[in-house]
matplotlib code that plots the C-alpha trace (Angstrom):
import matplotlib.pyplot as plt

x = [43.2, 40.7, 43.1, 46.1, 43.4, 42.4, 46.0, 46.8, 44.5, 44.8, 48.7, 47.9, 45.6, 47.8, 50.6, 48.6, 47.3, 50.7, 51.2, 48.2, 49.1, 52.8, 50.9, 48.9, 51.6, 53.5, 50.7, 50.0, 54.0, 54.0, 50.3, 50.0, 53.2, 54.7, 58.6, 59.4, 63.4, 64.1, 62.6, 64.8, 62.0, 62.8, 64.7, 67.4, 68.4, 65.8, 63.0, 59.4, 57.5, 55.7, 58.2, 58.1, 56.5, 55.4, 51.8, 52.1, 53.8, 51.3, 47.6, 49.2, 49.9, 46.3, 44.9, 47.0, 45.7, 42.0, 42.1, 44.1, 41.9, 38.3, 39.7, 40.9, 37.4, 35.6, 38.6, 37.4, 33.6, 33.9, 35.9, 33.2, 30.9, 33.7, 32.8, 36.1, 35.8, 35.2, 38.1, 40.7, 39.5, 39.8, 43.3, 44.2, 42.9, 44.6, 48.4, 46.9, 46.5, 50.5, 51.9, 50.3, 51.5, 55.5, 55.2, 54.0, 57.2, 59.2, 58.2, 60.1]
y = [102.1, 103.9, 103.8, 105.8, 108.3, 109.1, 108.9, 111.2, 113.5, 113.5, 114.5, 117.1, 118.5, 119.0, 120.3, 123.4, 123.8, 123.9, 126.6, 128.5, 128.3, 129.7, 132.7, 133.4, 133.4, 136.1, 138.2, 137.8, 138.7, 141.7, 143.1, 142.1, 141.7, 144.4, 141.8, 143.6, 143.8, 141.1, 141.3, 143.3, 146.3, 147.6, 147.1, 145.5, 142.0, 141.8, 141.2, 140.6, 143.2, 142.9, 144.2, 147.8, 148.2, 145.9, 147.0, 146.2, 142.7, 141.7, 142.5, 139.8, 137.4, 138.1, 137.7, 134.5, 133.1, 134.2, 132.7, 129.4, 128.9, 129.2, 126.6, 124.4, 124.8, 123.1, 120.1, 119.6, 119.9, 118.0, 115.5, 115.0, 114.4, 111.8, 113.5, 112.6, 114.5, 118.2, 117.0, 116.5, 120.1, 121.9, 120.0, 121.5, 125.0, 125.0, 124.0, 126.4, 129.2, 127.5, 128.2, 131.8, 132.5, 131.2, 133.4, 136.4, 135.8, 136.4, 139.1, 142.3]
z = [154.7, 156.9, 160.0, 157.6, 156.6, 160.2, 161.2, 158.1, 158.8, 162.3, 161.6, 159.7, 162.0, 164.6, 162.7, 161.6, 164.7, 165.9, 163.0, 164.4, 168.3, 167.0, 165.4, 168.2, 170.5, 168.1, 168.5, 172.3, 172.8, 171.1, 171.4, 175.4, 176.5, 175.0, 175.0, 171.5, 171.8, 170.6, 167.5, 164.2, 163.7, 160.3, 157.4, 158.9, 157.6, 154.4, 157.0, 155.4, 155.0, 158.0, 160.4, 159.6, 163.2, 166.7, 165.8, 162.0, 163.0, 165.4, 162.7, 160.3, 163.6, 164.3, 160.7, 160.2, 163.8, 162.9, 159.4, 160.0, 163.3, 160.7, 158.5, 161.4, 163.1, 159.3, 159.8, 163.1, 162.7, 159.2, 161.3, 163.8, 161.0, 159.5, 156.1, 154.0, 151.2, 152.9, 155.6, 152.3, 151.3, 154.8, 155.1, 151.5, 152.1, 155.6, 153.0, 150.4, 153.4, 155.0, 151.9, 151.3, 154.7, 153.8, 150.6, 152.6, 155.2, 151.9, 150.7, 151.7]

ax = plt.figure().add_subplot(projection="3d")
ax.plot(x, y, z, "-o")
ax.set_aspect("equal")
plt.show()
């Protein structure tokens, strides 16, 4: 049982890391390397709320990366520490945050 939690949370780790290296790279394409045409700036095609402008787009990038990133740095730590109960409730405000982040993609 304690290998499938540390391979759990291990899992699930590194997928929202994964979620949080994708945000950061958003945000270093359009703040730094200014590669914006590919992306549909506007209203065009019920885009969230978000696109209105490259600038707009790349704060939430950077305030998803910055906040996914804090509550990746308490699984981590808590982790190191091999405290199971604050690991489970890092891992669920990292969904909780996952899931505000999907809902915020929707919006329009």
């Amino acid at each position: 049982m304690k290998v499938l939690f540390w391979i759990l949370t291990t899992l699930a780790a590194i997928f929202f890391g994964l979620i949080d290296f994708m945000s950061f790279d958003e945000w270093r394409i359009v703040k730094f390397k200014k590669d914006i045409g590919g992306y549909p700036w506007g209203p065009i095609n019920d885009n969230p709320w978000y696109y209105a402008n490259p600038d707009l787009y790349a704060i939430v990038m950077l305030t998803e990366f910055i906040v996914m990133t804090l509550f990746l740095g308490f699984v981590i730590m808590y982790m190191i520490k091999k405290d199971k109960t604050k690991i489970l409730f890092s891992l669920l405000a990292c969904l909780v945050f996952f899931v505000i982040m999907i809902i915020n993609g929707k919006i329009q």
